[in-house]
C-alpha positions in Angstrom: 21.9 45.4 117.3 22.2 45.6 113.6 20.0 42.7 111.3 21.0 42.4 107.8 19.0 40.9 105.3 15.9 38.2 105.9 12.8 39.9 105.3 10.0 38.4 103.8 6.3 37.1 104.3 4.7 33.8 105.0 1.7 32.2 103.8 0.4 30.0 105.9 -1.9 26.8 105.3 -3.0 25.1 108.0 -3.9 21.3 107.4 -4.1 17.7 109.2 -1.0 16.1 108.4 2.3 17.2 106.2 1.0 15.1 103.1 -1.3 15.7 100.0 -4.8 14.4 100.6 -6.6 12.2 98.3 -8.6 13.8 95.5 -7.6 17.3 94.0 -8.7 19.7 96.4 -9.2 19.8 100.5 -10.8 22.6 102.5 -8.7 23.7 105.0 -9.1 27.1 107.5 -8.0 30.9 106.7 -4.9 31.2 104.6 -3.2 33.8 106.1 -0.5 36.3 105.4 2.2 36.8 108.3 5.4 39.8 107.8 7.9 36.7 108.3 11.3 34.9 107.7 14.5 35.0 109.4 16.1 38.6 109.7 12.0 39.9 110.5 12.0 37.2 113.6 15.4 38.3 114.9 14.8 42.0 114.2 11.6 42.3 116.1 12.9 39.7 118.8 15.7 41.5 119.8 13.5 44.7 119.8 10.5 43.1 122.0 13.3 42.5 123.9 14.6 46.1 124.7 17.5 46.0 122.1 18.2 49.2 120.2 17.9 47.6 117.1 18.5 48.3 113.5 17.3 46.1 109.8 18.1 46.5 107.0 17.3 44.6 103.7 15.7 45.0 100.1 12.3 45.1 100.3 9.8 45.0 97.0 7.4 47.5 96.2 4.6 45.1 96.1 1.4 44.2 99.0 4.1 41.9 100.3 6.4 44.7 101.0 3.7 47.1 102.3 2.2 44.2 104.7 5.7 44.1 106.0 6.3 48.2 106.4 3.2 47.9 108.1 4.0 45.8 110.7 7.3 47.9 111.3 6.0 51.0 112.0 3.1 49.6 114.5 5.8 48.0 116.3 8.4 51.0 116.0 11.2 48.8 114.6 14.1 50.8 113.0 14.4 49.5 109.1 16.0 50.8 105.9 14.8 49.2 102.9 16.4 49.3 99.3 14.0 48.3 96.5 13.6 44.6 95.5 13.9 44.2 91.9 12.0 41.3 91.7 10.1 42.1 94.9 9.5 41.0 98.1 10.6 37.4 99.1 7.5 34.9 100.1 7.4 31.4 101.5 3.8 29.1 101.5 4.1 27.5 104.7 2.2 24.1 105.5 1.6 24.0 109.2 0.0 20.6 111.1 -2.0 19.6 113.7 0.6 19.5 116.3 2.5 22.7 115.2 5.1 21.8 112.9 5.7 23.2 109.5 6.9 22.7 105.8 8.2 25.4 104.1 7.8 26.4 100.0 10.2 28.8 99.8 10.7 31.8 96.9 13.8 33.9 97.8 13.3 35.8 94.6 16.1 38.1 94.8 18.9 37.7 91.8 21.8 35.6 92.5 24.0 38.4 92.4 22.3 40.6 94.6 24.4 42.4 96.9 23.5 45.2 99.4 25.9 47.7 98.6 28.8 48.4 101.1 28.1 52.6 101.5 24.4 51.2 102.2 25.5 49.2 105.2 28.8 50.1 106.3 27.2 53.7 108.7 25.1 50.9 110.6 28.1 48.6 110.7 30.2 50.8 112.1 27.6 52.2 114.5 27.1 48.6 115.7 27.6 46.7 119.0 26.3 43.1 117.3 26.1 42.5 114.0 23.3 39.2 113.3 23.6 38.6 109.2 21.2 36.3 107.5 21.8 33.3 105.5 21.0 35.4 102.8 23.4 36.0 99.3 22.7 39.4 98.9 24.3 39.8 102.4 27.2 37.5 102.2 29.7 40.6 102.5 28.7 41.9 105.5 30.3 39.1 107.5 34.3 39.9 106.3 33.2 43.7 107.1 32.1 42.8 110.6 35.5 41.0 111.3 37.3 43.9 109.4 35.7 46.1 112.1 36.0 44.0 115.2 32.4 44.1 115.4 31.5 40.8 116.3 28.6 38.9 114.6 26.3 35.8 114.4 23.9 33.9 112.0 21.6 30.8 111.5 21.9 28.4 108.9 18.5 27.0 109.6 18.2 23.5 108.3 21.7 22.9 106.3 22.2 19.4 105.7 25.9 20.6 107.0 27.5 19.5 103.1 26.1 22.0 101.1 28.9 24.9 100.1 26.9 27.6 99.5 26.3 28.2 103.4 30.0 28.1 103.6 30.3 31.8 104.4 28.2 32.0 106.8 29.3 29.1 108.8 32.7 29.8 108.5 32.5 33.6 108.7 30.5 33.8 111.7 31.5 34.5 115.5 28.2 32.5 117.2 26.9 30.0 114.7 22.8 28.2 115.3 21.5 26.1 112.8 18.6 23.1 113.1 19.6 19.8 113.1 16.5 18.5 111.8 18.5 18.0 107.9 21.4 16.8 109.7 20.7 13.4 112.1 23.0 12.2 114.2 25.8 13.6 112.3 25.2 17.1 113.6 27.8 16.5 116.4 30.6 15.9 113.5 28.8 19.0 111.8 29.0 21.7 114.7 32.7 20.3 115.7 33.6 21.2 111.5 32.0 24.6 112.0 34.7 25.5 115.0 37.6 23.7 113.2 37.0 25.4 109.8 36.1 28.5 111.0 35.8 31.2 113.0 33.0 30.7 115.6 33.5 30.3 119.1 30.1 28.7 119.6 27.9 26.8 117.9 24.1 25.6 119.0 22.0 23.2 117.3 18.4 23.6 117.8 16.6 20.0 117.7 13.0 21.0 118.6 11.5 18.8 121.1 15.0 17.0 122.0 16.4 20.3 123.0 19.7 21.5 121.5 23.2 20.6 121.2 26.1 22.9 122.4 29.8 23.1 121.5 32.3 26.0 123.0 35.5 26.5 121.1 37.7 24.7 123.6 35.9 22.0 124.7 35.8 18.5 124.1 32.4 17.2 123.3 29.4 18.9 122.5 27.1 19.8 125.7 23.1 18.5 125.1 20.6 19.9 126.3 16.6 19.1 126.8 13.8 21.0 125.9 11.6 22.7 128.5 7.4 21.8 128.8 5.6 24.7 126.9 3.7 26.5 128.9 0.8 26.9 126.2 -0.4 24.0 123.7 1.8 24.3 120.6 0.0 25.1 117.8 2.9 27.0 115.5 6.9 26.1 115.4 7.2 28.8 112.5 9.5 31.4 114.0 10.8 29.3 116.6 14.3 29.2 116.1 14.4 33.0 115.7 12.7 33.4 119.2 15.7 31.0 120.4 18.4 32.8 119.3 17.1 36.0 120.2 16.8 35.3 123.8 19.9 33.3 123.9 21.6 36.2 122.7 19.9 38.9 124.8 20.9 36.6 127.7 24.7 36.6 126.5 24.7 39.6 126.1 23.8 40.3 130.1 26.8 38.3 130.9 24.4 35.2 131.5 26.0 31.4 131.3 25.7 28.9 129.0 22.9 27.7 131.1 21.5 30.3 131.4 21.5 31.2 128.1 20.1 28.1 126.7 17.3 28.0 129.3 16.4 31.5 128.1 16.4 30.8 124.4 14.3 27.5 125.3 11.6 29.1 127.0 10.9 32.0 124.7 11.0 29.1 121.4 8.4 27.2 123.2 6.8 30.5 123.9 6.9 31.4 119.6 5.2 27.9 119.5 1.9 28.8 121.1 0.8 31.4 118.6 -0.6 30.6 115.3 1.5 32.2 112.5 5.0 33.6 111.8 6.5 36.1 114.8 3.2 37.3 116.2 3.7 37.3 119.6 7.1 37.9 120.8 8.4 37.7 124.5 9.5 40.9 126.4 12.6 40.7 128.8 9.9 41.2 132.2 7.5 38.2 130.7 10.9 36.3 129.6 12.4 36.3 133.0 9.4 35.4 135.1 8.7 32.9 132.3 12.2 31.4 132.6 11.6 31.0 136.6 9.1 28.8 136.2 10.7 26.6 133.5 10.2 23.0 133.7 12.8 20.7 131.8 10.8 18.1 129.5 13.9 15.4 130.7 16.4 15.7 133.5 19.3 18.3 133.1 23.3 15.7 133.3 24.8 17.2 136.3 21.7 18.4 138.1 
């Protein structure tokens, strides 16, 4: 598996509710920094998971960056950094009492940023899936992937499904996830624009506790379906949706079904949300499979 682009590292704050407090100050518990954002999540999911896998990103020269190398090598992930120029990408993460999360987010790399092609084409090349980042400074990979026949997928997290700077990405991808938490009840109109302008064959909208929504190139109406009862109290959704995908993915990639696949990427996102801060405990294929024997759907599945 090759990742391209998404590292980066979290601060999280932990507080009551997702709004500012009377007065000018509030006491809250440890502020905490976590190696974090998409392309980390994915990397060391699909790792955890017994994936070969390769990352690569810029990476700044900072204690950000050195946090992140860190956390790398104790894990034995595979990653090639180039230098940051304006260092290492950050987010300030407020996370509630019941686990969900606002995120202040510095991507801090130059608009015109670009991992250079000799830098990434060897691992392209060498690759059996290529995930790439909603992230500008990795915008080419995507046509290279497709040049290649190497087939490819991305997240584009909370777009509101308008916006046209996630237009390569969406429409450049093979297997498309995104959030539907900016979207509403439009995201069915959203996904079936994503197949029709582009070149996925699937598309999966994560909706939290409501589950996800699923569209196959091909078929009619997108597929819904429920979440599955944690098995631990949630206390963190950061890294979620990473977890999700990961496990969908690994599941795919075993020649699972849709089904199966969506139950497996269910149960290791609730799994992400029962450990405070950003990828810290990650599921393994051994603790994913038992875990997925003993999932519980929060609602009952149409069709049985």
């Amino acid at each position: 598996m090759l990742v391209v682009g998404g590292a980066g590292v979290d601060t999280i704050v932990r507080v009551d509710d997702l709004a500012i407090p009377g007065g000018d100050s509030v006491v809250v518990p440890p502020i905490l920094d976590y190696p974090a954002h998409t392309g980390n999540g994915v990397a060391l999911g699909f790792h955890a998971l017994g994936l070969a896998t390769k990352f690569v990103d810029f990476l700044g020269d900072d204690p950000q960056g050195r946090l992140v190398l860190d956390r790398y090598a104790a894990a034995g992930l595979d990653f090639s950094p180039l230098p940051a120029p304006h260092g290492t990408p950050r987010s300030v993460n407020l996370v509630d009492r019941s686990g969900r999360r606002f995120s202040f987010f510095d991507g801090r790399h130059p608009a015109d940023l670009r991992l250079p092609r000799d830098f990434y084409l060897p691992h392209l090349r060498r690759a059996r899936h290529v995930h790439v980042s909603r992230a500008g400074h990795a915008r080419d990979v995507l046509a290279d992937a497709a040049a290649l026949g190497r087939p490819t997928s991305t997240d584009l997290h909370a777009w509101d499904g308008e916006d046209p700077g996630a237009h390569p990405w969406a429409y450049g991808a093979d297997l498309v996830f995104l959030s539907a938490a900016a979207v509403g009840e439009r995201i069915p109109d959203v996904i079936r624009g994503i197949l029709d302008r582009g070149r996925a064959e699937l598309v999966v909208a994560t909706d939290g506790a409501a589950g996800c929504l699923v569209l196959e190139r091909g078929a009619r109406e997108p597929v819904r379906f429920p979440a599955v009862v944690p098995e631990r109290p949630v206390v963190d959704s950061n890294g979620a949706g990473d977890a999700f995908l990961t496990a969908f993915l690994h599941t795919r990639f075993a020649g699972g079904d849709l089904a199966a696949c969506v139950l497996a990427g269910s149960v290791s996102g609730a799994y992400a949300c029962g450990a405070p801060g950003t990828h810290e405990e990650l599921i393994g294929a051994d603790a994913l499979a038992a875990a997925v024997s003993r999932a519980r759907y929060a609602t009952p599945v149409a069709g049985g």
